[in-house]
C-alpha positions as CSV (number, residue, x, y, z in Angstrom):
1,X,114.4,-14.9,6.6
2,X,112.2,-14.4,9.7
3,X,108.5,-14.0,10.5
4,X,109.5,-10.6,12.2
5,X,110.8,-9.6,8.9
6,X,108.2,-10.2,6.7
7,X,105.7,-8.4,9.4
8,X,107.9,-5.4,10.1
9,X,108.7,-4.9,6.4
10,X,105.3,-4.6,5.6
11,X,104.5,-2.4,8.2
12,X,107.2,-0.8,6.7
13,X,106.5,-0.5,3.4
14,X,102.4,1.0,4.8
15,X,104.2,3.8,6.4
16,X,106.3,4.7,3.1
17,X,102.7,5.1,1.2
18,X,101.1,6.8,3.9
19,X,103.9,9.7,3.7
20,X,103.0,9.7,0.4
21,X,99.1,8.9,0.3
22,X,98.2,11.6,-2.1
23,X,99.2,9.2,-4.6
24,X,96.9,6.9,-3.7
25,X,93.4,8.9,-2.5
26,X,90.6,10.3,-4.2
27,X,91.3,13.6,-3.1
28,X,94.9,14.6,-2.1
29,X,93.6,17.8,-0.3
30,X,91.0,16.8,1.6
31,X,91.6,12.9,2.5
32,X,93.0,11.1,5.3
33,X,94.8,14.5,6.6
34,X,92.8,14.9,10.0
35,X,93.9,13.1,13.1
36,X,91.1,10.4,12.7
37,X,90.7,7.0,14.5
38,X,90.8,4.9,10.9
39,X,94.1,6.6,9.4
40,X,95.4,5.4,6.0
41,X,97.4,2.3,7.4
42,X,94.5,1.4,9.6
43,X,91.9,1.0,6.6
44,X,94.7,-1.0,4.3
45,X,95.7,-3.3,7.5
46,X,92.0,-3.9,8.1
47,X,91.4,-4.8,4.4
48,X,94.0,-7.3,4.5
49,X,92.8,-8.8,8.0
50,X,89.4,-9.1,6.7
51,X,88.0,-12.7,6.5
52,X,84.4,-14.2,6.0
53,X,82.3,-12.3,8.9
54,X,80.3,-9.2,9.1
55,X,81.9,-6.1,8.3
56,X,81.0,-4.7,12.2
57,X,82.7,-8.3,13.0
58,X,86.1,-7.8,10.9
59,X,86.2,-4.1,12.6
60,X,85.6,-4.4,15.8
61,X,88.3,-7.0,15.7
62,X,91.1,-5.3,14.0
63,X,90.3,-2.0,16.3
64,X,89.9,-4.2,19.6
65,X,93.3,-6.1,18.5
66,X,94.9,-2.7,18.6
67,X,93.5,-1.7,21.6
68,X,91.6,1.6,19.6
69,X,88.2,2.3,19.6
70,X,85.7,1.0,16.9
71,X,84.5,3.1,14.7
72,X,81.0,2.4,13.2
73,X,80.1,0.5,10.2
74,X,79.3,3.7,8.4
75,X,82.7,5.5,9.1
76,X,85.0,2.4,8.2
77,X,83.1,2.7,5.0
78,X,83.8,6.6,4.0
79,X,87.6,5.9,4.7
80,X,87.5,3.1,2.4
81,X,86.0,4.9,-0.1
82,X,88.7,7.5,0.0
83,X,91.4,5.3,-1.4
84,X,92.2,4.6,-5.2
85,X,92.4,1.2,-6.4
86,X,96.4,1.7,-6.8
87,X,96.7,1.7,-3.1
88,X,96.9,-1.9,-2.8
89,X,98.3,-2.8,-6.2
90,X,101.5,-0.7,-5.1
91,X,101.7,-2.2,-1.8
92,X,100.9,-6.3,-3.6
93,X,104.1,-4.9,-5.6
94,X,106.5,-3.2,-3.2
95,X,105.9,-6.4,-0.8
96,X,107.0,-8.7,-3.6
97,X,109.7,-6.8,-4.2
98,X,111.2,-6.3,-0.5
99,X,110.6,-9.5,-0.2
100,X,111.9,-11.7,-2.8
101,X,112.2,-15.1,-3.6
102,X,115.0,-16.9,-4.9
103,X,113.3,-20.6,-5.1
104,X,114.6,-22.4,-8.2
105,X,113.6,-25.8,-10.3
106,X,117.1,-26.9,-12.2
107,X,118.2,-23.3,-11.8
108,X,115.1,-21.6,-13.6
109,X,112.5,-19.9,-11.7
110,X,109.1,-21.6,-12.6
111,X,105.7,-19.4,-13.4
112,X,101.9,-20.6,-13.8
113,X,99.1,-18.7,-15.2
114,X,95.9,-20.0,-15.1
115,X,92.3,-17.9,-14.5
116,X,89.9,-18.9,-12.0
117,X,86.0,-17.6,-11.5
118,X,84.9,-15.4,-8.6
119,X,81.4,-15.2,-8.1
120,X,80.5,-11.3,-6.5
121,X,76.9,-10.0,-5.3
122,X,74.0,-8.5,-7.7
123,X,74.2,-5.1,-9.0
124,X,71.6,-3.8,-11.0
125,X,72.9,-2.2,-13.8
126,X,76.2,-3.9,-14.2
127,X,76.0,-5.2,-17.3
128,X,80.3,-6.0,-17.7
129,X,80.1,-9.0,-15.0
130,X,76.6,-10.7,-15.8
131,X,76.8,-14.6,-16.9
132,X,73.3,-16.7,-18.0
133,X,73.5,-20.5,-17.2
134,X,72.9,-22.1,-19.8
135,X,69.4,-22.9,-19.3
136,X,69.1,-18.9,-19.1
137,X,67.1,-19.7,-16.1
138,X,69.8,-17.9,-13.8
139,X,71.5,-14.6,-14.1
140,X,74.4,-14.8,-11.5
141,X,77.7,-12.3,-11.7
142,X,81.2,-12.5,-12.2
143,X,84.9,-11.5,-11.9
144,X,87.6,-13.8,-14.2
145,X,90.6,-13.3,-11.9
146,X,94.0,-14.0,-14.2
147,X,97.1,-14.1,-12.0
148,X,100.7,-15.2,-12.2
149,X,101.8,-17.4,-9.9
150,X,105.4,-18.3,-8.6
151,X,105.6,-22.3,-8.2
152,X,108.3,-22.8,-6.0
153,X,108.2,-19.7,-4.2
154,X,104.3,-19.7,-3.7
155,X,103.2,-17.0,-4.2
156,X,101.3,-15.0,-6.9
157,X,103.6,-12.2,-8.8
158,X,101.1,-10.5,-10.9
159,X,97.5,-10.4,-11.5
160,X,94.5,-9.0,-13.9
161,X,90.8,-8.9,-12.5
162,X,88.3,-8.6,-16.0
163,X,84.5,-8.4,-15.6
164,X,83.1,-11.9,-17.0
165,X,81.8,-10.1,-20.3
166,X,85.4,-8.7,-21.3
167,X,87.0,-12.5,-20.4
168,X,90.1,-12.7,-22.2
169,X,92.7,-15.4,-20.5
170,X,95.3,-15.2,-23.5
171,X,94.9,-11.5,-23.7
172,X,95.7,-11.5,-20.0
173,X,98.6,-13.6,-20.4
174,X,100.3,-11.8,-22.9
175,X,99.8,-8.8,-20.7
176,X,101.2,-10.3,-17.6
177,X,104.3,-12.0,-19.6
178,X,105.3,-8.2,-21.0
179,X,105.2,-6.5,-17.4
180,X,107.0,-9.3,-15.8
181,X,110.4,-8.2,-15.1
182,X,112.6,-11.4,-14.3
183,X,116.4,-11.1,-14.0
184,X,116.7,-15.2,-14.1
185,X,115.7,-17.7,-16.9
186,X,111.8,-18.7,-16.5
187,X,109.7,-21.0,-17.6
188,X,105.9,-20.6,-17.8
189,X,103.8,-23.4,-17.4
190,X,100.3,-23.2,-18.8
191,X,97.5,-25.6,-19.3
192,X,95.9,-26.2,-23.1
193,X,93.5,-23.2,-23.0
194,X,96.3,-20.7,-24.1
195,X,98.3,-22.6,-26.4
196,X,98.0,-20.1,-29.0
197,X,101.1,-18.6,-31.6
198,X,100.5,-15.2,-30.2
199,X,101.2,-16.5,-26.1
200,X,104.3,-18.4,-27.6
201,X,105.4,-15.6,-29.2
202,X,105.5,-13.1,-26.6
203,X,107.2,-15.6,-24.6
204,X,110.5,-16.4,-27.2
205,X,110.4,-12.2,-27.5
206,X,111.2,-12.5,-23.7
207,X,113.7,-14.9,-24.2
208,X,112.5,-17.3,-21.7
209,X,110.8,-20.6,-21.5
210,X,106.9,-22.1,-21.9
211,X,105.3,-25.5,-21.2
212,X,102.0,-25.3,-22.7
213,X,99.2,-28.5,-22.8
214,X,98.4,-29.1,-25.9
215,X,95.2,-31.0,-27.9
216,X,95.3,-34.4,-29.1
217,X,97.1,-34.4,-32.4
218,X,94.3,-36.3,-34.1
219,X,91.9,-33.4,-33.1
220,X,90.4,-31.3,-35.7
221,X,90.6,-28.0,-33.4
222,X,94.5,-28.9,-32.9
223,X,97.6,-26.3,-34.5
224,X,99.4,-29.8,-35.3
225,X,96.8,-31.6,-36.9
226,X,98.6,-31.5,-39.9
227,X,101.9,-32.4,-38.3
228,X,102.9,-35.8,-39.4
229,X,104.3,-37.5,-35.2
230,X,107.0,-40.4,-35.2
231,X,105.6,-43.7,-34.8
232,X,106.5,-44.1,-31.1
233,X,104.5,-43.8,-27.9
234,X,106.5,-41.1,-26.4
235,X,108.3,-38.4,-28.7
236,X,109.9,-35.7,-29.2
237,X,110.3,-33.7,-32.2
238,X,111.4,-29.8,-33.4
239,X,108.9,-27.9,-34.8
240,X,109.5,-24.9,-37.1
241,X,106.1,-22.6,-37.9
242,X,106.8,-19.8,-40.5
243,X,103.9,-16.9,-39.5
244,X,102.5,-15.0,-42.2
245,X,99.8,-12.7,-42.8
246,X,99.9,-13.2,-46.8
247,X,97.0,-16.3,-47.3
248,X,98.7,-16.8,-50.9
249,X,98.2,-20.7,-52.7
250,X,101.9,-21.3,-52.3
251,X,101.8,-20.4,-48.6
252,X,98.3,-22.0,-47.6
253,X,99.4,-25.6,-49.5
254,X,102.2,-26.2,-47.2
255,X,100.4,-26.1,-43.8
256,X,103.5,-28.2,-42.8
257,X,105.7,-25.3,-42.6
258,X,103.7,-22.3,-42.9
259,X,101.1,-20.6,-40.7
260,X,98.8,-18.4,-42.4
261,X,97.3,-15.8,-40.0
262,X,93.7,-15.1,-40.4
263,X,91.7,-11.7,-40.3
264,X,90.0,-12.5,-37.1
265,X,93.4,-13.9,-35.3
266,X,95.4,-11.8,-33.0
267,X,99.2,-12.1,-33.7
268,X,101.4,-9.1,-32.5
269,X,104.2,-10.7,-34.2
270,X,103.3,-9.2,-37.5
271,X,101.3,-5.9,-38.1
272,X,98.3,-5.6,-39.9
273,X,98.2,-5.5,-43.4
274,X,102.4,-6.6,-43.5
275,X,102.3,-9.4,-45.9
276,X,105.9,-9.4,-46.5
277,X,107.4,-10.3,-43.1
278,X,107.8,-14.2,-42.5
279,X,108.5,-15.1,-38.8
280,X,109.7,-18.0,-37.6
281,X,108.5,-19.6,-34.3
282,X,110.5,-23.0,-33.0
283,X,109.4,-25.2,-30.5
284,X,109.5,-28.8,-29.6
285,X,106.5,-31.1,-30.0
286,X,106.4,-33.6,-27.2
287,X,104.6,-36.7,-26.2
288,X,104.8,-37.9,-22.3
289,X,103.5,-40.9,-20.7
290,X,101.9,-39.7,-17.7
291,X,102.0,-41.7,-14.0
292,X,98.6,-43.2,-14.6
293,X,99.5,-44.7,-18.0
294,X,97.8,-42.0,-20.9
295,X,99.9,-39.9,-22.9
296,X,99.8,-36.0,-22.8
297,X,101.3,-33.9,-25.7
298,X,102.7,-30.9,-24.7
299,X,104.5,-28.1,-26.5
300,X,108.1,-26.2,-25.3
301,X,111.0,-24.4,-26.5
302,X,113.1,-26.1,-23.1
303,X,115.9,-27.5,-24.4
304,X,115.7,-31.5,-24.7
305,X,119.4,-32.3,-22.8
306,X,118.5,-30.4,-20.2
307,X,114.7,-31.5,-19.7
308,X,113.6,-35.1,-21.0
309,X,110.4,-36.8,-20.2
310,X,110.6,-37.2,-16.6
311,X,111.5,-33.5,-16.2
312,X,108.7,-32.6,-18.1
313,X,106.2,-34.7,-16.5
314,X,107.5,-33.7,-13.0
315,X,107.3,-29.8,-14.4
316,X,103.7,-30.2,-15.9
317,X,102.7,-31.9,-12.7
318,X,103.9,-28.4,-10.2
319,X,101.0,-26.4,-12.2
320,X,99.1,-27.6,-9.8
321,X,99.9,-25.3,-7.2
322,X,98.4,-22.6,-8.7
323,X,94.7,-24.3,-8.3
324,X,95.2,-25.6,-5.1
325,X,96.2,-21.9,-4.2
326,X,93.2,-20.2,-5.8
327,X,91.6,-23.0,-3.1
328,X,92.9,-21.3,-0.2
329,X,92.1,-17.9,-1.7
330,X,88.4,-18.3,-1.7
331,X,87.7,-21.2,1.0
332,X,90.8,-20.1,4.0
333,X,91.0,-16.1,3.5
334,X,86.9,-15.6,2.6
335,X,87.9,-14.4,-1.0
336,X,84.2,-16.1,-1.5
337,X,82.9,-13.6,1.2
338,X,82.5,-10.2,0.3
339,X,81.8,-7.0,2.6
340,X,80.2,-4.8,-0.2
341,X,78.0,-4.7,-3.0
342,X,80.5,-1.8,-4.9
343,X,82.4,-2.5,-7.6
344,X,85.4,-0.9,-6.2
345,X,85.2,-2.1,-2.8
346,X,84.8,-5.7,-4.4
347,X,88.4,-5.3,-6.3
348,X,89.6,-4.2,-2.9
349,X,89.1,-6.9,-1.5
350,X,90.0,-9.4,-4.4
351,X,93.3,-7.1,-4.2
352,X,93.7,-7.6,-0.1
353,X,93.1,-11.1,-0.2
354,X,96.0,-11.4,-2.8
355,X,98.2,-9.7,-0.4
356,X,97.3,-11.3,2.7
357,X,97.9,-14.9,0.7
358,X,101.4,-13.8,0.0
359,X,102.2,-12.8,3.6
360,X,101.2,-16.3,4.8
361,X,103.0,-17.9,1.8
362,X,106.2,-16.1,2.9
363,X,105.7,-16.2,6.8
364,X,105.4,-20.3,6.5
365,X,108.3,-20.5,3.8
366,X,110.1,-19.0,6.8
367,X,109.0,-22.4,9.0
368,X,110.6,-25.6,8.7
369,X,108.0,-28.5,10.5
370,X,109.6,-30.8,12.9
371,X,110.3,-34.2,11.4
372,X,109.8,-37.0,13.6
373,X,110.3,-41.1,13.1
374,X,107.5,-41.3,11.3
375,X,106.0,-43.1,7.8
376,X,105.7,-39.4,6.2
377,X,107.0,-36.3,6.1
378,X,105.7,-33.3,7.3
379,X,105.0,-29.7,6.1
380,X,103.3,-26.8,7.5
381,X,99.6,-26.6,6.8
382,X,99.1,-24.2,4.5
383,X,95.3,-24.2,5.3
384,X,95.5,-23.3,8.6
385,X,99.0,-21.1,8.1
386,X,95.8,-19.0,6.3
387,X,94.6,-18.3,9.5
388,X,97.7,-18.6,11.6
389,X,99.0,-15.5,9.6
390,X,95.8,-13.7,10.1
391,X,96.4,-13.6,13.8
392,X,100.0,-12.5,13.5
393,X,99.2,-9.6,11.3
394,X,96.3,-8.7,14.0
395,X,99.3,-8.8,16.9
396,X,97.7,-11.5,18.7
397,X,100.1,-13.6,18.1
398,X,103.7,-12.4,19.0
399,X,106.7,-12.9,17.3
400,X,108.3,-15.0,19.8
401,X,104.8,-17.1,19.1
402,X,104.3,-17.3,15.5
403,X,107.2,-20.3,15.2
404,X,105.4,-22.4,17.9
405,X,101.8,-21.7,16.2
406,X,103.0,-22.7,12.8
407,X,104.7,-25.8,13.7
408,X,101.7,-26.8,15.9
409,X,99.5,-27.5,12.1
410,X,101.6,-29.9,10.1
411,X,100.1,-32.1,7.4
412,X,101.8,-35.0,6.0
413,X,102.9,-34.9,2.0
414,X,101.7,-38.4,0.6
415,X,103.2,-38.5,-2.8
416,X,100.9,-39.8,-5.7
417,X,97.6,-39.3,-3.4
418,X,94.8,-38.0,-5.9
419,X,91.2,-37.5,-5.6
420,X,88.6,-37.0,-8.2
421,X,87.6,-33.8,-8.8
422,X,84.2,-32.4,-7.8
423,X,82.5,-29.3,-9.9
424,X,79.7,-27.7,-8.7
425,X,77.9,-24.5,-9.1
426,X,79.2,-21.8,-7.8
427,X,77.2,-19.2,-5.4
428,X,77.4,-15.8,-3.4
429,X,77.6,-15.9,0.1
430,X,74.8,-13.7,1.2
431,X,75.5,-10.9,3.1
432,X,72.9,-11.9,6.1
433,X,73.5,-14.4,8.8
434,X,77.0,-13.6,9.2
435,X,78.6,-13.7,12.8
């Protein structure tokens, strides 16, 4: 695959929607059918192009790049308005799907899910996305983004914005795992915030694969602190849960095998009020010794002769793609930078940045760095890829460019290199003082 195909198909698939834009405008009769300067394509293109300037910056840039004339502030924003949100979940779909990617680990295709916080400008009277701080001294506000991410192919699949009242990550995940429509073997690899009987259950309905972080056995809060482990450092052992929704004695004495499921406890195994039905869920329990020397129980229905310890360790370890691309979301495409205080032009822009990430994902997949005589080996910068991309989509970059550009910004792969991890605060980038 090409650069030049992943632009031209994309520019492809706008032109298919715009044939057919009454599906995805306000009003079908009245919008986008005059011969305007910002026409349908223009206002998704220039969405996607956006970065962390002013809005008057990101469209006199787009329009200059295509050698039309800029519109004003106030007209950009009346076009945008015109569009439903669906417009840029069907073209974040239809790209994935022109476009896919066949990426394996051992012959499965490898999925994480993991949440991240976006913090969005004030709104008075939007009471879905407020958050105190805990010393209630500060009222900021909030979108939970939940996506699904491909590991090997890099690139997210499927997402689900929530306001940061109606947070729900294993609600989302569940969600996501139903609507994902894989025709190869998967495995989802989660970290210990979802390990929950419903998320496994959905899975083994699917017929595919989970990793999931679990607590410390000893742990009060843990689903196996009943469970009695071998005496060994590392272990693995089979694990069968009978779920029930009867909370009789001879069922609630025998933690060991049963799993009694509680009023307040979502399980869509078993409906409400069924206290017949026993279901059986079978996983393996399994403690890893981890490359700095602690141990790390995790919880799988992979089978065992196909992925021991190091397997496991190695697959555990690739979830870390997904943070390091929620990174480049908000820091390298201005996911952190927002153009509007609406609530609707905010999730256009969560959406656009989504797209524009997979574009560069799949335009530097394309790229292969050129390895020279050196300690490490090289691989395109994603980082700067970010902005690479951005140029390419703008045409300022040709295509018999774009190789040249990309393998200009390598960065080397150091194996084992870790840094401790730095939290802070999180803030809005205000809307003034922008070039």
């Amino acid at each position: 695959m090409k650069p030049q195909f992943v632009r031209s198909s994309v520019s492809s698939i706008l032109k298919t929607m715009e044939k057919e834009k009454y599906k995805y405008v306000m009003n079908p009769s009245r919008d986008f059918i005059r011969n305007r300067c910002i026409s349908f394509s223009d206002t998704i293109k220039c969405l996607i192009c956006m970065s962390n300037r002013s809005l008057n910056s990101e469209i006199r840039e787009y329009f200059l790049c295509k050698a039309l004339a800029s519109p004003t502030e106030s007209a950009f924003i009346q076009q945008r308005g015109k569009l439903k949100e669906n417009a840029l979940q069907e073209l974040f779909f239809q790209i994935n799907q022109h476009i896919p990617c066949n990426k394996k680990f051992r012959g499965y295709k490898v999925f994480a899910v993991d949440g991240s916080v976006v913090d969005i400008p004030s709104l008075p009277g939007d009471s879905d996305s407020v958050v105190r701080t805990v010393s209630d001294e500060k009222v900021v506000y909030q979108y939970h983004l939940n996506a699904l991410y491909d590991l090997c192919g890099k690139t997210y699949q499927d997402f689900i914005i929530q306001p940061a009242s109606f947070k729900n990550e294993t609600a989302a995940f569940c969600s996501m795992i139903d609507r994902h429509q894989s025709q190869d073997k998967s495995i989802y690899v989660v970290d210990r915030g979802y390990l929950s009987f419903n998320v496994m259950y959905h899975v083994l309905k699917k017929e595919q694969y989970i990793l999931l972080r679990a607590k410390d056995l000893e742990s009060p809060a843990s689903m196996f602190h009943h469970v009695t482990p071998p005496d060994k450092k590392q272990f693995s052992m089979d694990i069968t849960f009978n779920m029930t929704r009867n909370r009789s004695r001879k069922y609630l004495d025998h933690t060991e095998s049963y799993k009694c499921i509680r009023s307040d406890m979502v399980f869509d195994g078993i409906p409400e009020g069924d206290r017949d039905t026993i279901l059986p869920l079978s996983f393996r329990l399994v403690r890893v010794k981890l490359f700095d020397g602690t141990y790390e129980n995790l919880v799988t229905n992979l089978p065992e002769e196909e992925f021991g310890y190091s397997a496991l360790r190695k697959l555990y370890h690739m979830r870390w793609g997904i943070e390091t691309s929620f990174r480049l979301l908000k820091h390298n495409l201005g996911l952190n930078y927002f153009h509007s205080k609406k609530r609707e032009f905010i999730l256009q822009e969560i959406l656009a940045r989504f797209i524009t990430y997979n574009i560069a994902m799949m335009i530097a997949g394309c790229i292969k760095p050129v390895q020279h005589n050196t300690k490490y080996k090289y691989e395109i910068s994603l980082s700067d890829a970010c902005v690479t991309v951005r140029y390419y989509l703008l045409e300022r970059i040709k295509n018999t460019e774009i190789v040249r550009e990309l393998q200009r910004y390598v960065t080397p792969v150091r194996p084992g290199r870790s840094y401790k991890r730095n939290l802070r605060a999180g803030h809005v980038m205000p809307f003034n003082n922008r070039a």
